[in-house]
C-alpha positions as CSV (number, residue, x, y, z in Angstrom):
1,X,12.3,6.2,-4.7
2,X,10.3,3.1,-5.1
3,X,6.6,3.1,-5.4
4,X,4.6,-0.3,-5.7
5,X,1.0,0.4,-6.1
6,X,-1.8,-2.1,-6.0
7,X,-4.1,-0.9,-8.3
8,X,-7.8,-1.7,-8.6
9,X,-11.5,-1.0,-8.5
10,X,-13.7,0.5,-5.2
11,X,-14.4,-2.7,-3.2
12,X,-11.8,-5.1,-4.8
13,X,-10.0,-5.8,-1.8
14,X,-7.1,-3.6,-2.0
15,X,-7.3,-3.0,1.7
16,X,-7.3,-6.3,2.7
17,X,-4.2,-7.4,0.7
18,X,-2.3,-4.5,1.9
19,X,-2.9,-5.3,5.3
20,X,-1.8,-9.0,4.5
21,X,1.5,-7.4,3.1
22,X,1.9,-5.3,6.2
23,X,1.7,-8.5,8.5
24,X,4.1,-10.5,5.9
25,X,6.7,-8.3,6.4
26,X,6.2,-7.9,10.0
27,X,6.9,-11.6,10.4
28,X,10.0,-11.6,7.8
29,X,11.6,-9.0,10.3
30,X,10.6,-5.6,9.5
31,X,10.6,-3.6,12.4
32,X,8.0,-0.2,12.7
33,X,10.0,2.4,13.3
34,X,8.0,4.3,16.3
35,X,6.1,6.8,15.9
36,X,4.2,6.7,12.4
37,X,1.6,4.2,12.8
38,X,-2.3,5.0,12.6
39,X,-5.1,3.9,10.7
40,X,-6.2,6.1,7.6
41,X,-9.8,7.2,7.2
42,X,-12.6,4.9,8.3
43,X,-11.8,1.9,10.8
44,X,-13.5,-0.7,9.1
45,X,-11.5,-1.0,6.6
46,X,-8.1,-1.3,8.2
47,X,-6.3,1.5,6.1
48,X,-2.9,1.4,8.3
49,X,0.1,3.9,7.3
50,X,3.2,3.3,8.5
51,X,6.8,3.1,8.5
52,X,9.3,-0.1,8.5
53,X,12.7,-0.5,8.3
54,X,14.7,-3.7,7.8
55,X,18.5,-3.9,6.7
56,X,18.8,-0.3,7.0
57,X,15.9,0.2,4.5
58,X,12.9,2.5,5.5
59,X,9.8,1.3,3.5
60,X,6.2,3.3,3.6
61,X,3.1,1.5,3.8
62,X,-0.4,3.5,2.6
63,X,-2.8,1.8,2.8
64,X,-5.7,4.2,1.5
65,X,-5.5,5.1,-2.4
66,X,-8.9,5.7,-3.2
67,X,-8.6,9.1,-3.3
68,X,-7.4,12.4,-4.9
69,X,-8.4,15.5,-2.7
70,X,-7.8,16.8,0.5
71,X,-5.6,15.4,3.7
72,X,-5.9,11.9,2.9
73,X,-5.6,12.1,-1.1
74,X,-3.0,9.3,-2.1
75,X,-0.4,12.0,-3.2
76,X,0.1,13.8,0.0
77,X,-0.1,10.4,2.3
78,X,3.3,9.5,-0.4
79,X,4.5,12.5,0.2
80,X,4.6,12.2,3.6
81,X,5.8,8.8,3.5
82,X,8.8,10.2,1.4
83,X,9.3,13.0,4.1
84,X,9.8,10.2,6.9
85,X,12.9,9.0,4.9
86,X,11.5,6.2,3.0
87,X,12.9,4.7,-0.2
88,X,10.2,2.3,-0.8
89,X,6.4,2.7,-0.8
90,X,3.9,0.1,-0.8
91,X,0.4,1.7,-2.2
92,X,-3.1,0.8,-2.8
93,X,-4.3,2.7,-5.8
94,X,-7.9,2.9,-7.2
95,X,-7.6,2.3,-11.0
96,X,-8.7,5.7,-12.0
97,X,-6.6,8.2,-14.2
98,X,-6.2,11.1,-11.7
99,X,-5.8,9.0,-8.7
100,X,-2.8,6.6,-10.5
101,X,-1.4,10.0,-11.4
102,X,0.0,9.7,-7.9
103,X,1.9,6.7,-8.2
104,X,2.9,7.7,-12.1
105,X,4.7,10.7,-10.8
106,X,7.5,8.7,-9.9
107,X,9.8,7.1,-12.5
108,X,10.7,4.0,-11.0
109,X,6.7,3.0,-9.8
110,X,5.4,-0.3,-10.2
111,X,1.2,-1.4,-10.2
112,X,-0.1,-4.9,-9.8
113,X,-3.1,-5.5,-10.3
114,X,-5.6,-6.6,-8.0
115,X,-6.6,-10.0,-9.0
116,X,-10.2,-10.6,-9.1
117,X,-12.0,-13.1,-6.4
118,X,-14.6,-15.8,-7.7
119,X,-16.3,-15.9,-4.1
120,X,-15.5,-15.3,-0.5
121,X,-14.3,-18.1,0.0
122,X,-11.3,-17.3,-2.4
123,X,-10.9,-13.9,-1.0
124,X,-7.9,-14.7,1.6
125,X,-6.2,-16.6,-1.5
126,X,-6.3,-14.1,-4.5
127,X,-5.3,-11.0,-1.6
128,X,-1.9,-13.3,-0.1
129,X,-1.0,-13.4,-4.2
130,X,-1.3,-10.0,-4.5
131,X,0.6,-9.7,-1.3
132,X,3.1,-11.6,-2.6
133,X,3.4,-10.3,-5.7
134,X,4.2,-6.7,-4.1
135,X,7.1,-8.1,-1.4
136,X,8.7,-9.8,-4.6
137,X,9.2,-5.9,-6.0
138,X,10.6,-4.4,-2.9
């Protein structure tokens, strides 16, 4: 089990770069597998969690890893994930200890870092990086 986690602070844009990693590997020819897509906690910020598979690989996407209690804390949404078949997960992870304990609980577990934007007008570039930078590790 694989679990790549961005990781970084409340408001960084983790959501947005997942997102741009979910539609990346949409268009590379990852296929949802039917049934496990829906949109995590509050609408406006795009959390998707779902499930792909591509060359007989089934990879996890959660996009909500901000927190650490209750039906949408980052452990159990892995967990799930994991319980769908899934050998890769692709995280957001907000850099605190008990919430990367998570993503730590698994040996082979990855984090990039969310790289920080100068402005909004660099907010699209830094998040496709980051984006980037978690594909390359699946």
């Amino acid at each position: 089990m694989k679990v790549i986690a961005l990781r970084g602070e409340e408001n960084a844009g983790k959501s947005h770069a997942i997102n741009i990693v979910y539609s990346l590997l949409l268009r590379d020819g990852w296929i949802q597998v039917p049934g496990h897509f829906r949109v995590l906690g509050n609408p406006k910020f795009e959390d998707v969690f779902d499930v792909l598979e591509k060359d007989g690989i089934l990879l996890g996407i959660v996009g909500m890893g901000d927190y650490q209690r209750g039906q949408a804390s980052l452990a159990k949404l892995i967990a799930e994930i994991i319980s769908k078949g899934c050998t890769v997960v692709i995280s957001t992870c907000r850099n605190t200890p008990a919430i990367e304990k998570a993503i730590k609980n698994y040996p082979d577990h990855y984090f990039v870092d969310k790289t920080p934007s100068t402005g909004p007008e660099n907010h699209r570039i830094v998040n496709t990086i980051d984006a980037q930078r978690m594909i390359n590790l699946i």
